[in-house]
C-alpha positions as CSV (number, residue, x, y, z in Angstrom):
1,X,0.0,0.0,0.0
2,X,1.2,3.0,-1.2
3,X,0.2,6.5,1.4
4,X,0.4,10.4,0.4
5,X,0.0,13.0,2.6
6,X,0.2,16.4,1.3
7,X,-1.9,20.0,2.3
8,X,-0.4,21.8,-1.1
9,X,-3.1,21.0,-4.1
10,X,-0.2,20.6,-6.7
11,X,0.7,17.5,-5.1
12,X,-2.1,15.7,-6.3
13,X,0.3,15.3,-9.4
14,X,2.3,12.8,-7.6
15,X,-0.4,10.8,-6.5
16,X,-1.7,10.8,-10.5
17,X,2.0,9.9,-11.7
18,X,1.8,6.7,-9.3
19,X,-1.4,5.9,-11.0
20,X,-0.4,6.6,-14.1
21,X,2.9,4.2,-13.5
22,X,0.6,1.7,-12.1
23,X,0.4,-2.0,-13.5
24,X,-3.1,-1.8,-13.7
25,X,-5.8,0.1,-15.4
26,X,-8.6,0.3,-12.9
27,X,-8.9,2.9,-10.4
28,X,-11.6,2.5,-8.0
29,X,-11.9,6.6,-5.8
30,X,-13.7,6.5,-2.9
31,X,-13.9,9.0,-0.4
32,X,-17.2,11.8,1.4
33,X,-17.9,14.1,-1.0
34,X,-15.4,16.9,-1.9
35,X,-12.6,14.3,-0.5
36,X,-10.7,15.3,-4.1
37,X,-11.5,11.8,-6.2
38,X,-12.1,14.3,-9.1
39,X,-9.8,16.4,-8.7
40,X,-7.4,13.0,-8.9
41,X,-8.5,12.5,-12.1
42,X,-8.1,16.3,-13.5
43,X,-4.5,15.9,-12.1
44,X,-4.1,12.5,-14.1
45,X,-5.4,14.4,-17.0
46,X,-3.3,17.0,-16.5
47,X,-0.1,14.5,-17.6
48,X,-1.7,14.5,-20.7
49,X,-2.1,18.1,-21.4
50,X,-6.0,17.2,-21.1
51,X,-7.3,18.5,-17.2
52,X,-9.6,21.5,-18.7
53,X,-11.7,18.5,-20.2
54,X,-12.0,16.8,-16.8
55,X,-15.6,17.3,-14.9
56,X,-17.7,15.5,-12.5
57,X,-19.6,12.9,-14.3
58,X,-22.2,12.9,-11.4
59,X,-25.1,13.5,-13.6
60,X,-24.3,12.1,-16.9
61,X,-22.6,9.0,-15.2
62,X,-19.5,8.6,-17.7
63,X,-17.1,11.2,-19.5
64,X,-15.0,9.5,-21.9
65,X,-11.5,12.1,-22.2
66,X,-10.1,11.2,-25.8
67,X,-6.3,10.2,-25.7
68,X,-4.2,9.1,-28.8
69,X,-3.5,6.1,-27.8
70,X,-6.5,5.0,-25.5
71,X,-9.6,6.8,-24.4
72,X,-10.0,7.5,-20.3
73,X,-13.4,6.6,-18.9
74,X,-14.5,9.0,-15.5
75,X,-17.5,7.1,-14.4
76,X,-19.5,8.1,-11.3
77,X,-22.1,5.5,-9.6
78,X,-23.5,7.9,-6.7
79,X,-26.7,7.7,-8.5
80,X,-27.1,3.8,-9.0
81,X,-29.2,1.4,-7.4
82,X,-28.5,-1.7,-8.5
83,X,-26.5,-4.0,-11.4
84,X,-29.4,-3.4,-13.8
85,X,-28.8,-0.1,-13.7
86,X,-24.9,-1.2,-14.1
87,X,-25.7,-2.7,-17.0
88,X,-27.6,0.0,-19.0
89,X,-25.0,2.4,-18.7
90,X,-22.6,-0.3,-20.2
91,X,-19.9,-0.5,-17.6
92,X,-19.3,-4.1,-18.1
93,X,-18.0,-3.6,-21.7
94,X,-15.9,-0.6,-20.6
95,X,-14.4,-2.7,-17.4
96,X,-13.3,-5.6,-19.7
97,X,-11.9,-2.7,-22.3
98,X,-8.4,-2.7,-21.3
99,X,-8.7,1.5,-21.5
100,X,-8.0,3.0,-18.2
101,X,-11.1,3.5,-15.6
102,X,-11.7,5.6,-12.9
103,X,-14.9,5.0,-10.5
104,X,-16.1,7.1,-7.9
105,X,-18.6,5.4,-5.7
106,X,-17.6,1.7,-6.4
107,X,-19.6,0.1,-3.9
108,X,-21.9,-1.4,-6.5
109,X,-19.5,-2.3,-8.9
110,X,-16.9,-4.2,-6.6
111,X,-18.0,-7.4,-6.8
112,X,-17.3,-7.3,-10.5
113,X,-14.6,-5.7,-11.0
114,X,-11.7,-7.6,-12.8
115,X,-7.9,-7.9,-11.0
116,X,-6.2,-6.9,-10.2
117,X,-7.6,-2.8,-9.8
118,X,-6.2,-0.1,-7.6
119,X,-8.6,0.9,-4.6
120,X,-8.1,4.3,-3.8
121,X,-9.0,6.3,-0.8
122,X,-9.1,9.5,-0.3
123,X,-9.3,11.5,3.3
124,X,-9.6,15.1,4.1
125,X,-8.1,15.9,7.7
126,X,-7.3,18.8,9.3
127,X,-6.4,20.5,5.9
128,X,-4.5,17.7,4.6
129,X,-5.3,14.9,2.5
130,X,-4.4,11.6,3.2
131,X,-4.7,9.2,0.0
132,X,-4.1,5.6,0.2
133,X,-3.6,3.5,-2.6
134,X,-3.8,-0.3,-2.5
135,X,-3.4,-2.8,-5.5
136,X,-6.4,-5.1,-5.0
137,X,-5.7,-8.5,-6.7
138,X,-7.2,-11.6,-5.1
């Protein structure tokens, strides 16, 4: 398990170059709301030149960021019940894509979600952030 600590928002850039270096393509965020798992992702865009294209997918549920050599998939599941609802927004196709993923909210989604993934949490305290990063794979 990998842990970051930092008050300064540029060092979310470090936590988005681990990512970025990581040997797998999944990235599960979780974290309360305005913990930063957003903000993660604009900072992972950001190595690509592509952050002002990063928003919260909260209401339309995926944002696809175009990439030359692979598209990245921002998926949100605050709104979701259940897997029918999983299903009709096509997140089974996209897990098994071999693009990379990013999904805030996972809870729903765990169970089928192929290894291994990095889980990703994300803390706010006492005007730091504490994110840990784990590589999930049995």
């Amino acid at each position: 398990m990998k842990k970051f600590v930092f008050e300064k928002l540029g060092n979310w850039k470090k936590v988005a170059h681990f990512l970025k270096n990581s040997s797998t393509n999944i990235h599960l965020l979780e974290g309360d709301l305005g913990a930063g798992k957003t903000t993660l992702v604009k900072f992972y865009m950001q190595l690509f030149d592509l952050d002002n294209e990063v928003s919260s997918p909260t209401f339309g549920i995926i944002n696809q960021y175009a990439l030359e050599s692979n598209p990245v998939f921002h998926i949100d599941l605050y709104r979701l019940d259940n897997n029918k609802d999983l299903e009709e927004i096509g997140i089974f196709e996209i897990l098994h894509s071999g693009y990379t993923i990013f999904i805030e909210w996972p809870e729903l989604i765990k169970p089928f979600i192929p290894l291994p993934y990095n889980l990703v949490s994300i803390d706010h305290q006492n005007k730091k952030r504490v994110v840990h990063v784990e590589m999930v794979n049995t």
